[in-house]
C-alpha positions in Angstrom: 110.8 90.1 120.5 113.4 89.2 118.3 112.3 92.7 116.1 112.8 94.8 118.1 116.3 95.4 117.9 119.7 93.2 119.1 121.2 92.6 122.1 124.6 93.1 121.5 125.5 93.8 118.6 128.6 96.4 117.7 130.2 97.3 114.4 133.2 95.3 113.3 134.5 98.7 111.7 136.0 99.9 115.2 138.4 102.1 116.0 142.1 100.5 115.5 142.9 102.1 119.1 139.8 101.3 120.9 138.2 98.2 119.3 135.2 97.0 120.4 135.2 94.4 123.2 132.4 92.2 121.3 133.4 93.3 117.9 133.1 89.6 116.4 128.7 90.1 116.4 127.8 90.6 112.8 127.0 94.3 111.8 124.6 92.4 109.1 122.2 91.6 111.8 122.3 94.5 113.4 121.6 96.4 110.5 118.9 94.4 109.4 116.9 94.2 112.9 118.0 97.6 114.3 116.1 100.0 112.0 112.5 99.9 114.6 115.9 100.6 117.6 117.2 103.7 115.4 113.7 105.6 115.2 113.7 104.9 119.0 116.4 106.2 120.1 116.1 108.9 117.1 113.0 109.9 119.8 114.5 109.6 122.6 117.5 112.3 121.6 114.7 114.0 120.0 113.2 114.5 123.9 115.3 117.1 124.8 114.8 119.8 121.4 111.1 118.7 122.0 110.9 119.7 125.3 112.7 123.6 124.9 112.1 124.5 121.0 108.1 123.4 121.4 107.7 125.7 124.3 109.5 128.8 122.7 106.8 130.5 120.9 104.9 130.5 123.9 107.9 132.6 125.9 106.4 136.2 125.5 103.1 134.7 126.1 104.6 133.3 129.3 106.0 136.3 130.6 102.8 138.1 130.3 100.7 135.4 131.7 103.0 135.2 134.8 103.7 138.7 135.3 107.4 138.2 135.0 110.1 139.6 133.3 112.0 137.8 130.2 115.1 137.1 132.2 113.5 135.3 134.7 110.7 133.6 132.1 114.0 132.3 130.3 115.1 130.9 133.5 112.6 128.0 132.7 114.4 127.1 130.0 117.7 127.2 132.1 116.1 124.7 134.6 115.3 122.4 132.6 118.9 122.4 130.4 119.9 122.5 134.1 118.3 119.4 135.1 119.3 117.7 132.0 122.9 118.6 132.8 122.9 116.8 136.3 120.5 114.6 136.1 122.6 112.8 133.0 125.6 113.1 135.4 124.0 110.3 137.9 122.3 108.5 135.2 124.9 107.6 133.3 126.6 105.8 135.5 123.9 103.4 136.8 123.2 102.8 133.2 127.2 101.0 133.3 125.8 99.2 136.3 122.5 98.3 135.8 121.9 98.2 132.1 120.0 100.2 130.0 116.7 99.6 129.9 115.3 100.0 134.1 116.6 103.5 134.6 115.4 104.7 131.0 112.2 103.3 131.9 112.1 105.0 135.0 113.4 108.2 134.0 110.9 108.7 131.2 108.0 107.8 133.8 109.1 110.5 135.7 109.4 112.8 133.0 105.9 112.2 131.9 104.6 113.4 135.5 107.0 116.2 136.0 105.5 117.2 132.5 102.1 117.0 133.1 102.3 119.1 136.1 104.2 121.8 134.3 100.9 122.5 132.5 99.4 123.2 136.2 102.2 125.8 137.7 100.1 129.0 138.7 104.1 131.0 139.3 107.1 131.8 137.2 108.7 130.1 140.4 107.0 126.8 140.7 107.1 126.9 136.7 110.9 126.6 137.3 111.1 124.0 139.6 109.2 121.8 137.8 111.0 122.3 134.3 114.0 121.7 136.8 112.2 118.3 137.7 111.1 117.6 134.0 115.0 118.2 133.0 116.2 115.6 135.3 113.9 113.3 134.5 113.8 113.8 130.7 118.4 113.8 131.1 117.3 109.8 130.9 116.8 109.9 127.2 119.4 111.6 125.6 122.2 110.5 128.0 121.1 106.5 127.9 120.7 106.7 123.9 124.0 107.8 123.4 125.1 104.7 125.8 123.0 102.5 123.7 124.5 103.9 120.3 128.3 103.1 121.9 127.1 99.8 122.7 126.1 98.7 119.5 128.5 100.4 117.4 132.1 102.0 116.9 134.1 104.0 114.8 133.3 105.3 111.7 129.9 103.2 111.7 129.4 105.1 115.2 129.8 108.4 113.2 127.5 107.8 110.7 124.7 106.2 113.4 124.7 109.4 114.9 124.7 111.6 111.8 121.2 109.1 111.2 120.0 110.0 114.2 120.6 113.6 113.7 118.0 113.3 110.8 115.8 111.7 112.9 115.8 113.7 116.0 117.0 116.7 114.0 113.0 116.5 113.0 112.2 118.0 116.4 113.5 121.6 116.1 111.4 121.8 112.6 108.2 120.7 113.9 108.6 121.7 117.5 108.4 125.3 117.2 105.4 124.5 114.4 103.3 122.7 116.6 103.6 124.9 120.0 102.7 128.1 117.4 99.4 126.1 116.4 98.7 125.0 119.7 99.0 128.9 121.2 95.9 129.2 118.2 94.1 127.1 120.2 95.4 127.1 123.5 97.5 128.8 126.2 100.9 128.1 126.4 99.7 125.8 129.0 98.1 123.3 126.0 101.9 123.1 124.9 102.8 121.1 128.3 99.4 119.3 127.6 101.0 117.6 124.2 104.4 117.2 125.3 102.7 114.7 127.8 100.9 112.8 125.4 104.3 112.4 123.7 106.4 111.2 126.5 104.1 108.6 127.3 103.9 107.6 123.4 108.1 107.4 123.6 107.7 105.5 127.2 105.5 103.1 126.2 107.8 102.5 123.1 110.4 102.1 125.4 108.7 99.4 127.2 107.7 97.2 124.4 110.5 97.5 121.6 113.8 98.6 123.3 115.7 95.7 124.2 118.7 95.8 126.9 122.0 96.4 125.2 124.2 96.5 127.7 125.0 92.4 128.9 125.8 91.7 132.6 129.2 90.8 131.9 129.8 94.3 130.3 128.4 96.2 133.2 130.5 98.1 135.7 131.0 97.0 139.0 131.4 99.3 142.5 129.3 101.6 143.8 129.6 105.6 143.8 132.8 105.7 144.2 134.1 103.2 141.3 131.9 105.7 138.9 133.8 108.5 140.3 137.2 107.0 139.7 135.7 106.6 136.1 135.0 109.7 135.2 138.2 111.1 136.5 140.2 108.4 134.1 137.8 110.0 131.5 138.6 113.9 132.2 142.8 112.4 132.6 142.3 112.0 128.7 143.3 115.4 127.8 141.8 114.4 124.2 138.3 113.2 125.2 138.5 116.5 127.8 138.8 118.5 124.2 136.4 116.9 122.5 133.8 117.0 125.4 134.7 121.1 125.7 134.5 121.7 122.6 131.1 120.0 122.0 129.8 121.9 125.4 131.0 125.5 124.7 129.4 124.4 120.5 126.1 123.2 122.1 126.3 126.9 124.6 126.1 128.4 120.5 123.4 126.7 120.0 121.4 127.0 123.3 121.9 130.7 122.9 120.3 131.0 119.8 117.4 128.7 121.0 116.6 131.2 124.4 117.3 134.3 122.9 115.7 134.2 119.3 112.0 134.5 120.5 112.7 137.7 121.8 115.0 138.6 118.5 112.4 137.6 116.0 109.6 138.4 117.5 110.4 141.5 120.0 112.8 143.1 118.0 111.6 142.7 114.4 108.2 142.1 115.0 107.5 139.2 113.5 104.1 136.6 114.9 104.5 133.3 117.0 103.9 131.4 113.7 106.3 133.6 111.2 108.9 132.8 113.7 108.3 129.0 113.7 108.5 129.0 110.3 112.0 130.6 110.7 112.9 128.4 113.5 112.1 125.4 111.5 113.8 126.5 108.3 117.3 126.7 110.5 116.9 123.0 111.8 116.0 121.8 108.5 119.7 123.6 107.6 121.3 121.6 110.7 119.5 118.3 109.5 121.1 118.8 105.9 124.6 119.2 106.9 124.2 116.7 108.8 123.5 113.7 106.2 126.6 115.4 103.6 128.6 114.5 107.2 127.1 111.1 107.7 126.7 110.3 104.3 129.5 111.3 102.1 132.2 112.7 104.4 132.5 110.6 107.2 135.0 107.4 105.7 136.5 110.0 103.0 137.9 113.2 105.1 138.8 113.0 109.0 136.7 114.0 111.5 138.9 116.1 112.8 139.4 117.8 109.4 135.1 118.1 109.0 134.9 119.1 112.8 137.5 121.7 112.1 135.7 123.5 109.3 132.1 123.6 111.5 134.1 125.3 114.0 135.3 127.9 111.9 132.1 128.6 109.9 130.2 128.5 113.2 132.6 131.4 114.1 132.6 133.5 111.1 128.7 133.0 111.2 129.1 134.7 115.1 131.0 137.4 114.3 128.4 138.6 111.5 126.0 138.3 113.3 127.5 140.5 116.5 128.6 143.4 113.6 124.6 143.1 112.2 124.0 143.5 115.9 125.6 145.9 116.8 124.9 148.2 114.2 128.0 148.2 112.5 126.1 147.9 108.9 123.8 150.5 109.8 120.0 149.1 110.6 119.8 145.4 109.2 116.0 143.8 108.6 115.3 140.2 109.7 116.7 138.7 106.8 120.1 139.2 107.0 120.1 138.4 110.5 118.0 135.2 109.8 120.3 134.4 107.0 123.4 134.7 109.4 121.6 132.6 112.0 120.6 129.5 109.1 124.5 129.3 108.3 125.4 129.2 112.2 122.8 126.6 112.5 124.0 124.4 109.4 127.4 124.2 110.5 126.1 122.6 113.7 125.4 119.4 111.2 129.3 119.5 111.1 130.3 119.4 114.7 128.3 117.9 117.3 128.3 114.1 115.6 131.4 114.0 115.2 132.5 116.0 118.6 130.0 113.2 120.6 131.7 110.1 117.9 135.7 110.9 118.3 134.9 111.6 122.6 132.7 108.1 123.0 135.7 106.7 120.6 138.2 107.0 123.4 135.5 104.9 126.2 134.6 102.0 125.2 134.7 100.7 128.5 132.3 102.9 129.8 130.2 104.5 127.7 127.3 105.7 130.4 129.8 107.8 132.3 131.5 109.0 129.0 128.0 110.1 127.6 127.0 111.4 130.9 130.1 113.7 131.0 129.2 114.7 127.3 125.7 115.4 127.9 126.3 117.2 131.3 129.3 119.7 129.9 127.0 120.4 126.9 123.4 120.9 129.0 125.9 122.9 132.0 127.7 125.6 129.3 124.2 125.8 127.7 122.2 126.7 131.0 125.3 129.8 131.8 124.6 131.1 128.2 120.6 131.2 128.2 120.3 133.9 131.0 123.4 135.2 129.5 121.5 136.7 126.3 118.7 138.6 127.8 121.0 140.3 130.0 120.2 143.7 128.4 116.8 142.9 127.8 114.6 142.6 125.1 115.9 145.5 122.7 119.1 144.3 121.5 120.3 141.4 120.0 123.9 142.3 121.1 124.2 140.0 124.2 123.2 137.0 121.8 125.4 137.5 119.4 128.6 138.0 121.9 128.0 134.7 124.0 127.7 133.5 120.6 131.0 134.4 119.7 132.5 133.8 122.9 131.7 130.5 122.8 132.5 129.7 119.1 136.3 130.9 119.9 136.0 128.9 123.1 135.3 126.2 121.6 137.9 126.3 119.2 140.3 127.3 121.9 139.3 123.7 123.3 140.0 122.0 120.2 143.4 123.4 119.1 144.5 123.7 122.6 143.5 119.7 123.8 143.1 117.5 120.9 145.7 118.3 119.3 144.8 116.4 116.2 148.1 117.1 113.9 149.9 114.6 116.9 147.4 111.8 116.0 147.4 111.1 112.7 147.0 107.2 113.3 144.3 107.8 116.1 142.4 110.1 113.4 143.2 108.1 109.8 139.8 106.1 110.8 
């Protein structure tokens, strides 16, 4: 099916230190036959947002249904980042070894299954364990489509293909939270399980018939566990991939804060309805999607990444520390739009940092891009899954606890960058 996408079929604007090992395959082609590939992997990083943001209106509604306190309602979100975390860990590498396409397939087949009986669990427990299961399943996705983006691209082109699929899977957290607040009209929160089934099939079946494999058998790693070890210890020996890989994480733990604890915020706290919140959920995304294109489209090739990645970092910083002063009271009693407001501009800055955090790490592994994305995906889903039970910790009065993992993470994060990447010592490495 020659539209479905090529082969092999990298950018020859790579990376002067880490050029691409088939670099000579005309970028021409691929961009004329890869446009059906981009919306496909656009859904399959798209899985992940899909499976947390469409279940979060339903949270409260969860927690009454169940019987069960927030903090331990919130843990379902926590197993599944969880899952996501590991199960990207062991994926990864058997994508170097066996190629793309057989363990995405599986993965997704699973996750459809795991999803479908999410819709049946009668206990908060058994609702965790199968988000747990659905999360290592779904890990397939997101880890496999970063592979396949390192595979047929590099460099600067590699920025801007993620940037692209930020507007595609960015999508996701706008409609997400939209469509589990009409299906709650209709429905339990159990109809949201329901639908995310349809659509995993929809994206497996996609899968099947349109995703070619882009990994080659002469590409593909040899060895068994313990070569994949050895390569992910060469990764985490590059102090600079470390940085960029941390730094991304403790930025995604930002992120995944806001995402568990703002039911609770918006609707708890100020009072607001499933849908009102949606609206406000989808509004933020539609903030991250924007900033995301000015980075793909017109900064990425005229300022450094480093230089771009730098300024997210620092807004998403400023953005916490509002936010924890409007928390805490220090402005006296705030409504929900200043809060909102302060949450939009953390969100937007996101745009900024995690393309260009997950394009200068998979820069620096061309070699084995499964592993590399694994480690990405893993620190990122790991930090994330600490922070969510982090922020109901006082429960579901305060926005406090939100706002200070927030901020802890933000200067962590920064911390990470400064501290690792050092990217005054690279000028050459970072003039692409």
């Amino acid at each position: 099916m020659p539209e479905s996408g090529p082969a092999t079929a990298p950018s020859k604007d790579s990376s002067p230190t880490n050029p691409s090992p088939t670099s000579s395959a005309p970028l021409t082609a691929a961009r004329r036959t890869g446009l059906l590939v981009t919306f496909i992997l656009g859904g399959l990083t798209a899985l992940p947002p899909l499976s947390m943001d469409m279940y979060l209106p339903a949270l409260p509604a969860v927690t009454t249904a169940l019987h069960s306190p927030a903090a331990t309602i919130q843990l379902t979100l926590t197993a599944c980042l969880a899952g996501m975390a590991l199960g990207q860990l062991v994926i990864g590498p058997m994508s170097d070894k066996w190629g793309r396409r057989t363990p995405l397939l599986i993965g997704m087949v699973v996750y459809v299954l795991a999803t479908a009986t999410c819709a049946f669990a009668p206990t908060a427990e058994l609702l965790i364990g199968f988000r747990l299961l659905q999360g290592l399943a779904g890990a397939a996705a997101i880890v496999i489509a970063r592979a396949v983006v390192r595979d047929l691209y590099d460099g600067v082109e590699m920025a801007r293909f993620f940037s692209t699929l930020m507007l595609i899977s960015g999508v996701a957290p706008v409609i997400a939270p939209l469509i589990g607040g009409q299906v709650l009209r209709f429905a339990d929160w159990r109809g949201v399980f329901v639908v995310l089934t349809v659509v995993g099939a929809v994206l497996t079946l996609m899968v099947w018939r349109k995703l070619e494999e882009t990994l080659p058998p002469e590409r593909r790693q040899t060895g068994g566990v313990g070569a994949a070890l050895s390569t992910m210890r060469g990764l985490f020996a590059d102090r600079v991939f470390t940085g960029y890989t941390l730094a991304g994480g403790f930025s995604f733990a930002v992120l995944f804060s806001y995402i568990s604890a703002s039911p609770f915020v918006v609707q708890e706290i100020y009072g607001a309805s499933p849908q009102t919140f949606s609206l406000l959920f989808g509004v933020n995304s539609v903030g991250l999607i924007a900033v995301g294109q000015v980075n793909g489209k017109l900064l990425v090739g005229r300022v450094s990444m480093d230089k771009v990645l730098a300024v997210g970092l620092a807004v998403i910083t400023a953005a916490s520390v509002a936010l924890l002063l409007m928390s805490a009271g220090v402005f006296g009693e705030v409504g929900l739009l200043p809060v909102c407001a302060g949450l939009f501009v953390l969100m937007s800055a996101m745009g900024l940092v995690l393309p260009n955090t997950n394009a200068q790490a998979l820069m620096r592994a061309p070699h084995a891009a499964g592993s590399a994305s694994a480690l990405l995906g893993t620190s990122s889903f790991l930090v994330g899954a600490v922070a969510s039970p982090l922020v109901g910790i006082a429960g579901e009065d305060t926005a406090v606890p939100m706002a200070l993992v927030q901020l802890t993470c933000s200067l962590l994060a920064v911390g990470c960058f400064v501290g690792l990447c050092r990217p005054w010592r690279q000028p050459e490495a970072q003039a692409a």
